[in-house]
C-alpha positions as a printed NumPy array, in Angstrom:
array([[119.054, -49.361,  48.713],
       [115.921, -50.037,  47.532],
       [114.52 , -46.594,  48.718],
       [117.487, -44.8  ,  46.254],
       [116.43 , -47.567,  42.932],
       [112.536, -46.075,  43.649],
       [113.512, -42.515,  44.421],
       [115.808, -42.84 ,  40.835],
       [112.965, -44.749,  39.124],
       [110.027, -42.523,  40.245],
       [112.45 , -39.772,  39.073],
       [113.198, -40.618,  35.555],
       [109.594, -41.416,  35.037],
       [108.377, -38.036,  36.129],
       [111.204, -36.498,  33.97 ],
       [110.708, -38.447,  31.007],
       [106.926, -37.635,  30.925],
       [107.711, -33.695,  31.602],
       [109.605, -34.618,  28.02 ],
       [106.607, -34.185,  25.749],
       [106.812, -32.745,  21.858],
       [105.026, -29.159,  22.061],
       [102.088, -28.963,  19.974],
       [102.336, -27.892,  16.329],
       [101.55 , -24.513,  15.802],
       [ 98.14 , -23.749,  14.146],
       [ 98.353, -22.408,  10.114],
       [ 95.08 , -20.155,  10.783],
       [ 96.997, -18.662,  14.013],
       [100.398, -17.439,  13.334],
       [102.732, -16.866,  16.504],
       [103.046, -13.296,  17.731],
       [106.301, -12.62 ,  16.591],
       [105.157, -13.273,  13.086],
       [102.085, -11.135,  13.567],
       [104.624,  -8.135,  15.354],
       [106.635,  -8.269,  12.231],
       [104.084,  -8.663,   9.334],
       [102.053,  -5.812,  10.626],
       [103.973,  -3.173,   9.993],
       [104.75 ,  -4.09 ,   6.341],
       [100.55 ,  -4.461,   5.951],
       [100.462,  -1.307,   7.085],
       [103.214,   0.438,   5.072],
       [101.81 ,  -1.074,   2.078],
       [ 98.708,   0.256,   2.436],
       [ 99.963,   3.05 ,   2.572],
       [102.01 ,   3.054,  -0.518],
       [ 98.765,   1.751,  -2.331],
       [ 96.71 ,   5.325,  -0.966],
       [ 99.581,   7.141,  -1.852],
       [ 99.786,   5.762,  -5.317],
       [ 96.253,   5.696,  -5.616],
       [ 96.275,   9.764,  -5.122],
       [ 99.076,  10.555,  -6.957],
       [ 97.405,   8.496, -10.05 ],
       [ 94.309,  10.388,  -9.837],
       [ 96.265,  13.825,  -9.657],
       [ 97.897,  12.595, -13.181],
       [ 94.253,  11.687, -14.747],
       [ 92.976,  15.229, -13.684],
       [ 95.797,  16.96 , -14.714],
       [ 95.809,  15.279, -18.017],
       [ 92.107,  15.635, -18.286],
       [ 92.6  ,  19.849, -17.62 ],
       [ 94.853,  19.823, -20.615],
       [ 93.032,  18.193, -22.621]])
């Protein structure tokens, strides 16, 4: 009897200490999945920035050859 109340007490400890809160996540770090997901749109809008970027210089010289 006593062998089963140690076994059951040595038990619960070791699964209430396995029980710990995970550590909070750094702010300067984010997780991958965040990083998978945001770096795509970086990249597509840097790209929409180049392309505006050109097409706004093709007005200026076309509107400076008129002029």
């Amino acid at each position: 009897m006593r062998i089963l109340i140690l076994s059951t007490s040595l038990l619960a400890t070791v699964l209430l200490s396995a029980c710990q809160r995970p550590p909070t996540p750094n702010p300067e770090k984010p997780p991958a999945m965040a990083r998978a997901i945001q770096q795509p749109l970086d990249r597509a809008k840097r790209v929409q920035k180049t392309v505006d970027d050109a097409a706004a210089s093709e007005r200026k010289a076309e509107a400076d050859a008129t002029q």
